[in-house]
N, C-alpha and C positions, 0 to 999 in steps of 0.2 A: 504493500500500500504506500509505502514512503517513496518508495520507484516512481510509481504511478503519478502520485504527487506533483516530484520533480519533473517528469512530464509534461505533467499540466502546465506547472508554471512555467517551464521553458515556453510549452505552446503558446503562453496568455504573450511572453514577452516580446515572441516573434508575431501577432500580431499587434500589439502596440506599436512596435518598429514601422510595419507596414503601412499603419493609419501615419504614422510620418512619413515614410515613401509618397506615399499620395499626397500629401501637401507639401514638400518640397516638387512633385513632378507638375505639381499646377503650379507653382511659382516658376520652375525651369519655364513653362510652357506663356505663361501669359504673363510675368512679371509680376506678380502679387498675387493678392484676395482682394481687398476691400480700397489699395492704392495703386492701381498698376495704373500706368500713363500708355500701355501700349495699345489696348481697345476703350472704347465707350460702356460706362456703366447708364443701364436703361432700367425706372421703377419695374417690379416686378406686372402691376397695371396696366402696363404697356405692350403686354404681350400675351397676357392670361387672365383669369378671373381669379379671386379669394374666395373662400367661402366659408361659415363654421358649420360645426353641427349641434345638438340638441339635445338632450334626455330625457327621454319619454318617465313621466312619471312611475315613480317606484313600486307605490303601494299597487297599481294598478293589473294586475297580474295577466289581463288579456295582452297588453304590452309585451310582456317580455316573455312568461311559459311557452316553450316549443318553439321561441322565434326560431326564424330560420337563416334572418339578417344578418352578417357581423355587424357588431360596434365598437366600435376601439376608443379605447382611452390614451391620455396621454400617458400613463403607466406602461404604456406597451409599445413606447417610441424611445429606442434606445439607436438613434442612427441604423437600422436595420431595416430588410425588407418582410412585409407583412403579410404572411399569406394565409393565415387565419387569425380569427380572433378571441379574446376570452368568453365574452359574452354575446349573444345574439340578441335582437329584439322582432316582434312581430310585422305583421305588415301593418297592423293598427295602430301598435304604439310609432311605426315610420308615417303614419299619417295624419297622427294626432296631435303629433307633437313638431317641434323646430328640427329635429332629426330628417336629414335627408341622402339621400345616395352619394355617393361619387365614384366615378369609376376606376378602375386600375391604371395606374400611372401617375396617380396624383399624389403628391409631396405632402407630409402633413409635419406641421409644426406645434409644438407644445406651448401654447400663449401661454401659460400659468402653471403653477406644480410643485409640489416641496423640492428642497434640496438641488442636485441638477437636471431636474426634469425642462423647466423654461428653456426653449431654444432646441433643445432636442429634436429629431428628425426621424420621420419611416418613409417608406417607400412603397405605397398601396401595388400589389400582386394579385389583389382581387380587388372587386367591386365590394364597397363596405359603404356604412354609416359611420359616423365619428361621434362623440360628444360636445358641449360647446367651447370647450380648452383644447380644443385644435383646428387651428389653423388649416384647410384644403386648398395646393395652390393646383390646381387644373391641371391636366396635361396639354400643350400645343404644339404647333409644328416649328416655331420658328427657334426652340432651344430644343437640345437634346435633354431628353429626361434624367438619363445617368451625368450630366455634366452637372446640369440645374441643382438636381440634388445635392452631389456632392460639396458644389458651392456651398450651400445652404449647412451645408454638416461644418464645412470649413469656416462658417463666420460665425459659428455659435456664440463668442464670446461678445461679438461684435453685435447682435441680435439681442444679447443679455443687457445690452448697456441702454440699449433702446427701452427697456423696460420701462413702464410709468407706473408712479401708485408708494402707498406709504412702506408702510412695515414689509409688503409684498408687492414688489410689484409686478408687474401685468404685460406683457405684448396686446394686442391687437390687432383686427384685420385690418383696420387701417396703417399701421407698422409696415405689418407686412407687403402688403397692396404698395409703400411710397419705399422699400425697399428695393437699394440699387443694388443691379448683379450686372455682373461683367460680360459683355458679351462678341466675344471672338467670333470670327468663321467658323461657318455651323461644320464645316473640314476640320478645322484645329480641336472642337468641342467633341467631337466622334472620337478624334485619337485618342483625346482624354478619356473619353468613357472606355473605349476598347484598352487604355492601360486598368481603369478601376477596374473593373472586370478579371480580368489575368489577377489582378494583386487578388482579389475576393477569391476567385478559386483556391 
């Protein structure tokens, strides 16, 4: 078991490494994150929609027994991609309530959340609901999805600073929505995703 262990943690350390691979190969590639002089940063608004989602009331048990929905929390966005989720809800409680769809490919961000959840990232692999502490940034054509995101994983800290509010504070769709990201040749933004990809494997 001590074997085993050492294992693990060697595994955990050689991915840590990796998630630095991949933000030194976006600065190799486009001169920064959040200051590069070499492309145009354009609000996220300007090329997609935001959206949040909703929670269907608790006590109400047509809502949620046997849904067949996912709904995801911000609890269940760790920079990762999502291909199911903890909870499901009905088609009632998606109707009843502020809760709505969104399809696979959409970015989802943690407006709010103890400890380091705010700023956090997943990756929708399905078509899901969310709750109203996440952020849905659309899928479009004119960014790549695996670029988009990774941006978005990369400026976490930078996202955190935006926060508004007292003791806790809060992101925003509107945050999000006037959020600049850097946008290259949709050529140079494929490369990048075809290296994230290779590192992920």
């Amino acid at each position: 078991l001590d074997k085993v262990t050492r294992i693990i943690d060697l595994c955990n350390a050689i991915i840590e490494k990796m998630d630095f691979l991949v933000k030194a190969k976006f600065v190799e590639m486009f001169g920064g994150i959040n200051n590069s002089n070499l492309y145009p940063y354009h609000s996220v608004d300007t090329f997609t929609n935001v959206t949040s989602g909703g929670t269907p009331e608790r006590k109400n048990n047509d809502y949620w027994d046997n849904g067949l929905i996912p709904w995801i929390k911000t609890t269940e966005l760790h920079n990762n991609v999502i291909c199911e989720a903890e909870e499901s809800i009905t088609e009632k409680g998606l109707n009843e309530s502020s809760a709505k769809l969104v399809p696979k490919g959409t970015i989802l961000i943690a407006m709010y959340g103890q400890g380091k959840t705010r700023g956090m990232t997943a990756l929708l692999d399905i078509e899901s609901s969310t709750n109203q502490a996440c952020a849905c940034i659309l899928p479009c054509d004119k960014l790549n999805t695996i670029y988009l995101w990774q941006y978005f994983v990369l400026s976490y800290d930078k996202l955190r600073d935006l926060a508004k509010g007292g003791n806790q504070p809060n992101l925003n769709v509107n945050i999000i929505k006037k959020f600049p990201v850097l946008v290259p040749p949709i050529t140079l933004q494929e490369q990048f995703a075809n290296f994230v990809e290779k590192t992920d494997n």
